[in-house]
C-alpha positions as CSV (number, residue, x, y, z in Angstrom):
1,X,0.0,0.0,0.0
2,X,1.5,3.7,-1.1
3,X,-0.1,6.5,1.1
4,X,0.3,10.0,-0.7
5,X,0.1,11.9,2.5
6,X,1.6,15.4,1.8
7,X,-0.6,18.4,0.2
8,X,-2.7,19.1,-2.7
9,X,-0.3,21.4,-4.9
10,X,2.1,18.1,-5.2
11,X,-0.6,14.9,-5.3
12,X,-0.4,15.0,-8.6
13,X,3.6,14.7,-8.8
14,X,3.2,12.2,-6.4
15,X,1.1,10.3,-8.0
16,X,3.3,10.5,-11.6
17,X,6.3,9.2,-9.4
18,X,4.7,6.2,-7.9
19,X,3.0,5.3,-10.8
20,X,5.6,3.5,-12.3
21,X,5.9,0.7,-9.3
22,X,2.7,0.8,-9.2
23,X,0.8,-3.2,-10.2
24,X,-2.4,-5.1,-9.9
25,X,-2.0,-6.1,-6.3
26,X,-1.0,-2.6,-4.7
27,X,-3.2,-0.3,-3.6
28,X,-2.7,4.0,-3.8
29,X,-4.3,6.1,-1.0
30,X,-4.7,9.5,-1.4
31,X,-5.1,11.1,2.2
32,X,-4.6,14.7,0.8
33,X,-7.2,16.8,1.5
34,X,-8.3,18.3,-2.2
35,X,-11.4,18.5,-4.4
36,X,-13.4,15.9,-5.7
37,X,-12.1,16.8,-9.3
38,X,-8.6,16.2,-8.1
39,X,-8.8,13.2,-6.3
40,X,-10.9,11.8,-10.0
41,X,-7.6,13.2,-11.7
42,X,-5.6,11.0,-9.6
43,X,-7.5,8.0,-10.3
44,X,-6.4,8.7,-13.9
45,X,-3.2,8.2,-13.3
46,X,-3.3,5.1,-11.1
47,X,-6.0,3.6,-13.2
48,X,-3.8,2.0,-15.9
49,X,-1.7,0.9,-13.6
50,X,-4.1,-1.8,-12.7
51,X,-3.9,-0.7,-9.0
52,X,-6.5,0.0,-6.7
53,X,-7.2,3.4,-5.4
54,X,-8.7,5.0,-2.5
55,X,-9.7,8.6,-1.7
56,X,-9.3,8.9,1.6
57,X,-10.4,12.1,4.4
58,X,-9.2,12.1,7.5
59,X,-12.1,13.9,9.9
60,X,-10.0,14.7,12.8
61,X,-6.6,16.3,13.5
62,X,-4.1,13.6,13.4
63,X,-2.0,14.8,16.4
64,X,-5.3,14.5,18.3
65,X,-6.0,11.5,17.6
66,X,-3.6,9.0,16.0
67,X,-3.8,5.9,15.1
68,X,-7.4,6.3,15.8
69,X,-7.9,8.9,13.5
70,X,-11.5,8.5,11.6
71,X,-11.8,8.2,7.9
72,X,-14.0,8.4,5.1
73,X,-12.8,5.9,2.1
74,X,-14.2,5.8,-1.4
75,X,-13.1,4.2,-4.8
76,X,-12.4,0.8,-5.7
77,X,-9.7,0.5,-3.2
78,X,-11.9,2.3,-0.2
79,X,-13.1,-1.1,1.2
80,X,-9.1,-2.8,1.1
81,X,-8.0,0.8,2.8
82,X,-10.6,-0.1,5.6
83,X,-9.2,-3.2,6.4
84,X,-5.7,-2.8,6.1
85,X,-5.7,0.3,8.5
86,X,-8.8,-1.3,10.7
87,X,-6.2,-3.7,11.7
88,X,-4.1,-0.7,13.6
89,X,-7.4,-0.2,15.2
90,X,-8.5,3.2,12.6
91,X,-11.9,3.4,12.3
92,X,-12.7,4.0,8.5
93,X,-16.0,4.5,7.1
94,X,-16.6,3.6,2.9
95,X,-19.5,6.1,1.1
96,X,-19.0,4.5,-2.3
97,X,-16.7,3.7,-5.2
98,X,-16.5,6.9,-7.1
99,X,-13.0,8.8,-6.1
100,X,-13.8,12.0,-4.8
101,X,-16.9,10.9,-3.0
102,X,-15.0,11.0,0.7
103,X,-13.1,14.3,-0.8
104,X,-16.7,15.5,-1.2
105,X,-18.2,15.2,1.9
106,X,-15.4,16.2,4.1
107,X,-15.0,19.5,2.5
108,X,-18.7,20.1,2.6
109,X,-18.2,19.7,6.4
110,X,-15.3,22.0,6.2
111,X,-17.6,24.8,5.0
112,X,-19.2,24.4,8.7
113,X,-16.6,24.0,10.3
114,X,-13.7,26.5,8.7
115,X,-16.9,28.8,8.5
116,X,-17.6,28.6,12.3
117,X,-14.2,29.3,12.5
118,X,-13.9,32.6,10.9
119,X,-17.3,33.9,12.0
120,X,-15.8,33.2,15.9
121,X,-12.3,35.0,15.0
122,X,-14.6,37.7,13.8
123,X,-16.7,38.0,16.0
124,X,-14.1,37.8,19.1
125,X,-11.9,40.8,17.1
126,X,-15.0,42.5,17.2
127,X,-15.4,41.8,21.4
128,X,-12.1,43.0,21.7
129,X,-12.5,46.3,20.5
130,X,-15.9,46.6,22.5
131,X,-13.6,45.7,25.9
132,X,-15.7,42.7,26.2
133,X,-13.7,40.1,24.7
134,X,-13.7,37.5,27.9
135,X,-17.2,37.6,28.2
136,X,-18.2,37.0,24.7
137,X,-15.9,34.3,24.3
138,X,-17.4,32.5,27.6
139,X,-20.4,32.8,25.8
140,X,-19.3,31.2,22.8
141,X,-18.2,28.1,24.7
142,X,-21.1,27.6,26.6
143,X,-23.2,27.9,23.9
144,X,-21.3,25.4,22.2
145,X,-20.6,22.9,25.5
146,X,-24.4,23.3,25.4
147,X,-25.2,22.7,21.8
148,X,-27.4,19.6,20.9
149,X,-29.5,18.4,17.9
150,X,-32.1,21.1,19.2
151,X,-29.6,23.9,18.2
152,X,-29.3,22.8,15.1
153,X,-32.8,22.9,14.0
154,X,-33.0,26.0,15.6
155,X,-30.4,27.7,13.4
156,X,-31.7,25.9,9.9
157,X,-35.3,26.4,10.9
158,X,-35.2,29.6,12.4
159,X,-33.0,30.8,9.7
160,X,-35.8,30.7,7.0
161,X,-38.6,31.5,9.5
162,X,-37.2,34.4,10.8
163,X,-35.0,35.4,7.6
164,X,-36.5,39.0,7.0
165,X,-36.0,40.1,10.6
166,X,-32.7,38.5,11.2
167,X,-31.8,40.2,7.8
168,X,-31.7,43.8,10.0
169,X,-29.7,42.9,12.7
170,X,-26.8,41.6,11.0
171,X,-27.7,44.5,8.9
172,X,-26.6,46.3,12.1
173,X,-23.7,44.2,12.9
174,X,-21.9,44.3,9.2
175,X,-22.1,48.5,10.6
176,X,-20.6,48.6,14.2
177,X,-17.9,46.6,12.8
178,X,-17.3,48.6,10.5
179,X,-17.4,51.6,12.8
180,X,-15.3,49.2,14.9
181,X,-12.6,48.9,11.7
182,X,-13.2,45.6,11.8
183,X,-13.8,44.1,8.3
184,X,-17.4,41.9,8.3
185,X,-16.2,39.1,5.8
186,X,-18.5,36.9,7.7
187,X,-21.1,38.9,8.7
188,X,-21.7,40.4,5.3
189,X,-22.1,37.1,4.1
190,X,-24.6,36.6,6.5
191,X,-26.6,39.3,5.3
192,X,-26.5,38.3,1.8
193,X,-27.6,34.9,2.7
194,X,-30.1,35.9,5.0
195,X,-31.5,38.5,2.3
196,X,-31.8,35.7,-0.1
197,X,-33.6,33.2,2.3
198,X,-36.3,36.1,2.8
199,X,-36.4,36.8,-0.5
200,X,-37.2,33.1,-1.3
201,X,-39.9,32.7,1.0
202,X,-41.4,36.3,0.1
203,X,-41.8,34.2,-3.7
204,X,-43.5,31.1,-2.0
């Protein structure tokens, strides 16, 4: 088994260089985290090779967690990935054949998650400048030691409900951080999402 475990501006090279030891009974694991299109581009280059290949996410930070680092696995090699590393005791989940389908999913969780990210630096920078930095960010993590499945709904459902109203306030908040001089890249976006979801409903 070759794991490619290095970055996305090199898998390709990576790939080109072990394709020529590449044969029928190895198997090419791309842990890179990249799009969907480029993990279907690597599978291009291992396909002739008559080796298997998996695309393989890793959903937690390795120094964290391991050897016990969970996976997602796809392509035709996903389901040879999950045992061979299930046997160091990695938990690795398969969500199809295609290449790029693990790829997929993880970075549609990284949206959420990167996302959650920036809008909590930004909203923290913001605190600071207010004098109320410690507060806001005790808030933030007992909101989120808190959190449950019934947050959840609340922030998709009451999105849409409550789109034209919420629409105002960050309205407000994309101002006093500007006022603030602190730049509202999340915030705005906010807006222009929560605009949209009223606007959607208002054409129901």
């Amino acid at each position: 088994m070759v794991l490619s475990i290095n970055a996305a501006a090199v898998a390709l090279e990576v790939a080109e260089a072990a394709a020529p030891a590449l044969t029928p009974d190895k198997l090419y694991a791309d842990l890179n985290t990249t799009a969907p299109a480029l993990k279907r581009a690597l599978w291009a280059i291992v396909e002739p090779t008559g080796a298997r290949f998996a695309d393989v996410a890793l959903m937690e930070p390795v120094p964290d967690w391991g050897v016990r680092t969970p996976s997602l696995a796809s392509g035709n090699g996903a389901e040879a990935f999950q045992a061979q590393l299930g046997s160091f005791g990695t938990p690795v989940t398969c969500v199809g054949a295609e290449p790029g389908a693990a790829a997929a999913r993880k970075l549609a969780r990284s949206v959420f998650m990167k996302g959650q990210a920036a809008a909590i630096g930004e909203a923290l920078a913001a605190a600071e400048r207010l004098g109320c930095e410690e507060w806001l960010y005790g808030d933030i993590e007992s909101t989120l030691t808190r959190a449950d499945g019934r947050l959840l709904r609340r922030l998709v459902e009451g999105s849409r409900k409550h789109a034209g109203r919420r629409v105002d306030e960050m309205a407000a908040a994309v101002e006093m951080l500007e006022e603030l001089e602190v730049e509202p890249r999340v915030s705005a976006a906010a807006e222009a999402w929560l605009r949209s979801l009223a606007a959607s409903e208002v054409g129901r």
